[in-house]
C-alpha positions as MATLAB code, in Angstrom:
seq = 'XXXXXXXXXXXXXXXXXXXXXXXXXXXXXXXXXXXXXXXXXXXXXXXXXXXXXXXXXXXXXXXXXXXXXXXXXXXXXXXXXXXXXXXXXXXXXXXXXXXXXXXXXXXXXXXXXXXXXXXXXXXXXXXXXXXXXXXXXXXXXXXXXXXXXXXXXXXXXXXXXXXXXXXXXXXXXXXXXXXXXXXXXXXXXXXXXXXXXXXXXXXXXXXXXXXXXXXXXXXXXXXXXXXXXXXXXXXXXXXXXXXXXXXXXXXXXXXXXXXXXXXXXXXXXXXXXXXXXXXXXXXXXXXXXXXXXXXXXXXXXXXXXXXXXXXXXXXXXXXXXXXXXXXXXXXX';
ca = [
     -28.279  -36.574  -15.891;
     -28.831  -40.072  -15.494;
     -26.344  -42.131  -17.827;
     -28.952  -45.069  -18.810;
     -31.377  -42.336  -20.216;
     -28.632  -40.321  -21.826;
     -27.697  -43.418  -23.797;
     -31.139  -44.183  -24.719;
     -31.445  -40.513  -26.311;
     -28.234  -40.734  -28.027;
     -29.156  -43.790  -29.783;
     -32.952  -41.948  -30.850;
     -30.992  -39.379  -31.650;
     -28.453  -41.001  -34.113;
     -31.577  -43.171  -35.345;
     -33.231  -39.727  -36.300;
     -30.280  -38.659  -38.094;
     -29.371  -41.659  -40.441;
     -33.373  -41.534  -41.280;
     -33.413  -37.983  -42.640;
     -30.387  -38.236  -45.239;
     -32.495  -38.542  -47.975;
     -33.969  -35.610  -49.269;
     -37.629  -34.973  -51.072;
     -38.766  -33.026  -53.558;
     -38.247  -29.179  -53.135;
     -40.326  -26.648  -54.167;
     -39.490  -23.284  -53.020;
     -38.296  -19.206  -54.062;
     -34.290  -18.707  -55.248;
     -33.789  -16.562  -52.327;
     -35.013  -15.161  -48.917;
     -34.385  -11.873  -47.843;
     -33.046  -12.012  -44.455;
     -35.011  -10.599  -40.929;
     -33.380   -9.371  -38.335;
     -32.511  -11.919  -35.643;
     -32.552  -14.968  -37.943;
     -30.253  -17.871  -37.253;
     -28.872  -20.366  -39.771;
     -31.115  -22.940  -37.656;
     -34.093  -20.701  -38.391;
     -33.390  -20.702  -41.870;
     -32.607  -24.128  -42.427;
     -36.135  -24.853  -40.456;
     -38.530  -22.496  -40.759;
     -38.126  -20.760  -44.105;
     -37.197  -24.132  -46.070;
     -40.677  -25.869  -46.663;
     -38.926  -29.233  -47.073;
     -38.354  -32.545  -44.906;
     -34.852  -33.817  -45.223;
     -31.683  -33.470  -43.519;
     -31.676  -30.150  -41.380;
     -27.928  -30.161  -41.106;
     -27.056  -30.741  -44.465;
     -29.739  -28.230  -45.463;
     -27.629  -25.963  -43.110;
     -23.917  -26.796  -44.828;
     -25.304  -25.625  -48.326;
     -26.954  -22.242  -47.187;
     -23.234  -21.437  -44.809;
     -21.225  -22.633  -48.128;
     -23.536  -20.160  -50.782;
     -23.755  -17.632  -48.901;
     -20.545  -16.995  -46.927;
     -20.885  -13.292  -46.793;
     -24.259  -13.335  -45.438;
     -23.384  -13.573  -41.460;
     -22.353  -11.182  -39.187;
     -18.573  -11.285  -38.493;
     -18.487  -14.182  -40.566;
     -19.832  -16.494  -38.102;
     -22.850  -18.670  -38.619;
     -24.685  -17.776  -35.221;
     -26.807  -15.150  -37.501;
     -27.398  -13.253  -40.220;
     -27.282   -9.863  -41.504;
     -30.531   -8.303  -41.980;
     -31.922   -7.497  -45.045;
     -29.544   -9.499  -47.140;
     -30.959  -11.284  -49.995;
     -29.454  -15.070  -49.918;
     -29.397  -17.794  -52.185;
     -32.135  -20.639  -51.117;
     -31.035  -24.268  -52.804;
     -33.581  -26.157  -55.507;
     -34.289  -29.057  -56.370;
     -31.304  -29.470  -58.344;
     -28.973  -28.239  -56.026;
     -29.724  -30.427  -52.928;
     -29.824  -33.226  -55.039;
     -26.289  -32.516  -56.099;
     -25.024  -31.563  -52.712;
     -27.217  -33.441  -50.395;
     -27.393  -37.412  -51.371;
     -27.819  -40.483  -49.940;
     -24.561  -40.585  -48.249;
     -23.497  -40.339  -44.569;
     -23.481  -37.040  -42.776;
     -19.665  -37.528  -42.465;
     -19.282  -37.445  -46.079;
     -21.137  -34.605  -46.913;
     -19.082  -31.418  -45.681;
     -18.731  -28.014  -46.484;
     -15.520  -26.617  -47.519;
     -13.097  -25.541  -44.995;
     -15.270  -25.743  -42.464;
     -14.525  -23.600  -39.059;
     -14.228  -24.399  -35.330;
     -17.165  -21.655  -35.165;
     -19.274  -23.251  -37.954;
     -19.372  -26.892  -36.659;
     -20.119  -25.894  -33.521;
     -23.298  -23.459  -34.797;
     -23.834  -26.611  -36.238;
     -23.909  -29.263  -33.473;
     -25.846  -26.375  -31.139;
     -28.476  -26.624  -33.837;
     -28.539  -29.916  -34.114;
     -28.676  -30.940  -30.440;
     -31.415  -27.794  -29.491;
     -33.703  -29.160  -32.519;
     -33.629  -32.855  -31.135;
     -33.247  -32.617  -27.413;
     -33.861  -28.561  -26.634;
     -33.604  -29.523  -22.463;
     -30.145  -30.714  -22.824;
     -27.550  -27.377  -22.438;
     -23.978  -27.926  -23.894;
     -21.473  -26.556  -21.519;
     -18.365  -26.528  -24.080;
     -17.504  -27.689  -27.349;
     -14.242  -27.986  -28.906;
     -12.447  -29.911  -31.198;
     -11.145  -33.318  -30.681;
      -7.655  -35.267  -31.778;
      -9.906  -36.814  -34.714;
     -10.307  -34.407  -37.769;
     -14.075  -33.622  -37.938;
     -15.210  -34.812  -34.200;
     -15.892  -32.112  -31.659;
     -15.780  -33.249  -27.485;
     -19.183  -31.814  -26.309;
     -19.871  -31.130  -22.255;
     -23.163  -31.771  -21.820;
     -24.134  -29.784  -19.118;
     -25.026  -32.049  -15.865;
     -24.412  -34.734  -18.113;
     -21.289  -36.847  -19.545;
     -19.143  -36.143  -22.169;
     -19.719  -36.674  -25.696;
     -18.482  -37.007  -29.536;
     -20.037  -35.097  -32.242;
     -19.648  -34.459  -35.939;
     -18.874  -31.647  -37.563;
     -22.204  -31.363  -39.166;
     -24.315  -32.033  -36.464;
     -25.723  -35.279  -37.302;
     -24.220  -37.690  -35.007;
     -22.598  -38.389  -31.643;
     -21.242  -41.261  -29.688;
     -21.481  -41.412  -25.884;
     -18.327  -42.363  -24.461;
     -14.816  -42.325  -23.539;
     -12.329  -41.908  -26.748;
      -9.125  -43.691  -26.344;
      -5.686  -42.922  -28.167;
      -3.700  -45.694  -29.298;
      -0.074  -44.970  -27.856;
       3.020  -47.408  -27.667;
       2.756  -49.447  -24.749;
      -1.325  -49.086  -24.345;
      -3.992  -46.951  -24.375;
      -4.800  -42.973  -23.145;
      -8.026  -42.274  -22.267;
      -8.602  -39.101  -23.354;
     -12.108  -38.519  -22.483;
     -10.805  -38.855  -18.649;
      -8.129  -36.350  -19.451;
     -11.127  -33.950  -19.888;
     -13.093  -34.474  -17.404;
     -10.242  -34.098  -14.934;
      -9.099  -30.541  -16.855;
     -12.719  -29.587  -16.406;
     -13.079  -31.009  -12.831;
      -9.623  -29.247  -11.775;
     -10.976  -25.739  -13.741;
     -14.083  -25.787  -11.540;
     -12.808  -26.203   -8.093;
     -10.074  -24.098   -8.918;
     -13.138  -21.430   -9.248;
     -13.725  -21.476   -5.439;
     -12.208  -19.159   -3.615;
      -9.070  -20.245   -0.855;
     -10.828  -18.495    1.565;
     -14.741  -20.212    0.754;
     -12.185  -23.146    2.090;
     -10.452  -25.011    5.465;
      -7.116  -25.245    4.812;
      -4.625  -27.383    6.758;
      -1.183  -26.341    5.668;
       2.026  -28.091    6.003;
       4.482  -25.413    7.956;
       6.447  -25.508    5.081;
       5.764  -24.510    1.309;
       3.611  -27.585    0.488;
       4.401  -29.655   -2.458;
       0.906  -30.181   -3.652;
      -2.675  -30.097   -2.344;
      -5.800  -32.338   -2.356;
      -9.397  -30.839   -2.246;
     -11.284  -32.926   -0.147;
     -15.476  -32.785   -0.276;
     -16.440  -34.112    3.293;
     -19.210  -34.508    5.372;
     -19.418  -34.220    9.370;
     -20.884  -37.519   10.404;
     -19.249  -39.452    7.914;
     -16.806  -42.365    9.431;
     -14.545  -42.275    6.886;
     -14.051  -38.752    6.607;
     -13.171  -38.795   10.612;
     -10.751  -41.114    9.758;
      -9.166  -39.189    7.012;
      -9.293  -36.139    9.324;
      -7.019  -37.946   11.479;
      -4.421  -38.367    8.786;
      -4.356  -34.704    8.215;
      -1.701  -34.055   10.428;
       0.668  -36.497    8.737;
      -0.400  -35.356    4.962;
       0.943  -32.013    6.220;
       4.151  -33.527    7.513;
       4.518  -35.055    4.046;
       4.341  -31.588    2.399;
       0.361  -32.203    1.158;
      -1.961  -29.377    2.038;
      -5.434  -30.492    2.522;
      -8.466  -28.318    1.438;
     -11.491  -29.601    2.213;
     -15.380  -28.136    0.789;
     -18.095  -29.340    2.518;
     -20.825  -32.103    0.967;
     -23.432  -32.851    3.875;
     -24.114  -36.297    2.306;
     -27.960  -35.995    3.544;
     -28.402  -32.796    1.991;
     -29.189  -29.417    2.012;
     -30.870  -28.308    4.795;
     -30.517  -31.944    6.603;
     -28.582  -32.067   10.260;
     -25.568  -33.009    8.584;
     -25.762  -29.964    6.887;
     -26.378  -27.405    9.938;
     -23.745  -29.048   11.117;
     -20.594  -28.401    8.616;
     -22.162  -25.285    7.701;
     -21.646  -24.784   11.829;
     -18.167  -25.327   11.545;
     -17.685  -22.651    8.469;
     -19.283  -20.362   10.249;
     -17.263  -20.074   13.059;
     -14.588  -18.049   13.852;
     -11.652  -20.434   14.009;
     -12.874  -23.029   10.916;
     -10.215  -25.427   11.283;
     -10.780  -25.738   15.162;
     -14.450  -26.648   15.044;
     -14.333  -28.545   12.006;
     -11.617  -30.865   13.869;
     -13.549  -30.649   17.418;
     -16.901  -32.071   15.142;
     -15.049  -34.838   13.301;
     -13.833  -35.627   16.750;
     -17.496  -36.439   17.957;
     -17.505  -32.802   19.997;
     -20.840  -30.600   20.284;
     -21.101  -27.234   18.890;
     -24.189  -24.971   19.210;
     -25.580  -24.791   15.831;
     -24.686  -21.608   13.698;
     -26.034  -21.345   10.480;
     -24.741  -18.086    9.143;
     -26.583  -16.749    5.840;
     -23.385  -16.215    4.109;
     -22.646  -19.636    4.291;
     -21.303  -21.574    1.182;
     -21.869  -25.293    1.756;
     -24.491  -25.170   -0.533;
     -22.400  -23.986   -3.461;
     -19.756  -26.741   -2.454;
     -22.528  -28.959   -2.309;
     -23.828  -28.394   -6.398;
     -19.813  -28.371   -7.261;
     -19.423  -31.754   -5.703;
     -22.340  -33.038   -7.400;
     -20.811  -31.501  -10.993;
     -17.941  -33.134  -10.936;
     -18.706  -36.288  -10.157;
     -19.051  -36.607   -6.099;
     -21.242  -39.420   -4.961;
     -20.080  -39.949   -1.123;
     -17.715  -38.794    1.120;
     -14.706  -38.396    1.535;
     -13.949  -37.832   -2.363;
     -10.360  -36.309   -2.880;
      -9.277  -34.261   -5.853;
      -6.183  -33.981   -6.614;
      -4.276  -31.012   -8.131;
      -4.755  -32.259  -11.955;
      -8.471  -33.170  -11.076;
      -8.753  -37.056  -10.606;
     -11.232  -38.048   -8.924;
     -10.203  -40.287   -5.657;
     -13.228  -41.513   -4.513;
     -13.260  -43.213   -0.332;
     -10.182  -42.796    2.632;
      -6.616  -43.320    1.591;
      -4.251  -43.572    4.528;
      -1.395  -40.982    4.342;
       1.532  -42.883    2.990;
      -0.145  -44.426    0.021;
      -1.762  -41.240   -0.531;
       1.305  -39.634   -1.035;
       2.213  -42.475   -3.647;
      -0.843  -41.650   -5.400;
       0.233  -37.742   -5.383;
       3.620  -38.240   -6.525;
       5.178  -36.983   -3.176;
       8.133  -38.452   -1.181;
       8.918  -38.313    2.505;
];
């Protein structure tokens, strides 16, 4: 997702909410009896003929009718149930003029807020897919993954988010937590691929740590690294690389790493290729460069050679051995 166009979204979005806090005159029945398949999104929407603030409008219907929703969660209701619709009266009480992050519900859950912030976010953008939610150091602000996109704040209720990184204030400077995340997430999703979807170069002994390295045949740098490999091993770093044909797939530089993982000694022809060597090109079917290729791009990959380390930071260009190791934490 492109970052310049994410911001400009965020800021309609939070634009959108702070305009809809007031709410207008209601005019509707005491209660709704509940159909099968409705949502606390539908509800909020659909059944209540009023403009006003859809997330707020949400909080009051979960807090008067808690025993309406299956399992107690607020992704939908029981059917048939008659539940309490507010009035006039009642949003005026509940629902004022006030910021969103004033107006709460009671003892609100980790399930509820994010029903809530799902709602919110498929109402106003419905292309954008959240990936994860989960709550965040700060007492009613949830970390959202947007999926293919960066990482976000949100508010219990729904109503607003901030893009960026959140920082905690420590002795001695600051943590970036936001980077923490995305390095947990980056580390979970290579950590999907299987050892043997991989070329490994091992050191003879039990290595000390690894690096996943996304690389690319015709790339200089990545030759260069290549040539390193040797002495990472000798330093106890095992290197496992997943291929990212920079051009593409489909392109040359893709028939040609996909070459080398389909042959029958990987780490041989991947070496002989770096080294400038011709292969006869072997595409096999079962091939998974294209699968490295999408991973690379989801976690952050924009050229070659990017290194990952164990923990998931993101290394991005050629590091000669020894400082390498620095960076790892390992000694000769």
């Amino acid at each position: 997702m492109n970052v310049w166009l994410f911001k400009q979204a965020a800021q309609a979005l939070i634009l959108v909410a702070a305009s809809t806090v007031a709410m207008s005159t209601v005019a509707m029945a005491e209660e709704y009896l509940t159909q099968q398949g409705d949502t606390l999104a539908d509800i909020a929407s659909k059944v209540i003929a009023a403009e006003g603030n859809h997330a707020a409008i949400m909080r009051w219907l979960a807090a008067e009718n808690p025993t309406a929703f299956i399992d107690g969660k607020l992704d939908l209701f029981k059917a048939n149930v008659p539940i309490k619709l507010p009035q006039e009266m009642a949003l005026q009480e509940s629902i004022s003029s006030a910021p969103l992050a004033v107006v709460t519900v009671p003892q609100v859950s980790i399930i509820n807020a994010k029903v809530l912030i799902v709602a919110a976010f498929q109402r106003a953008r419905p292309d954008w897919q959240l990936q994860s939610i989960k709550a965040s150091p700060i007492a009613g602000v949830y970390e959202v993954q947007i999926l293919n996109g960066p990482l976000a704040y949100a508010s219990s209720t729904g109503g607003y988010f901030i893009a960026g990184d959140l920082y905690q204030i420590a002795s001695g400077g600051f943590v970036n937590l936001a980077k923490q995340t995305r390095e947990q997430l980056r580390a979970q999703a290579i950590e999907k691929i299987a050892l043997n979807q991989m070329i490994i170069f091992s050191p003879e002994k039990a290595a000390k740590t690894h690096v996943t390295v996304f690389t690319d045949i015709d790339c200089g740098y990545c030759r260069k690294l290549h040539k390193e490999v040797p002495e990472l091993n000798r330093l106890g770093i095992e290197v496992r690389y997943l291929a990212y044909p920079r051009a593409g797939i489909g392109s040359e530089s893709y028939k040609k790493i996909a070459t080398a993982w389909c042959s029958e000694d990987r780490n041989k022809a991947l070496t002989q290729m770096k080294m400038g060597q011709s292969r006869s090109m072997n595409v096999c079917d079962d091939n998974p460069v294209a699968e490295h290729f999408n991973l690379g791009q989801q976690v952050g990959v924009t050229g070659t050679p990017a290194l990952v380390t164990a923990s998931g930071e993101l290394l991005p260009g050629y590091m000669p051995a020894k400082k390498l190791a620095e960076v790892l934490g390992v000694t000769p």
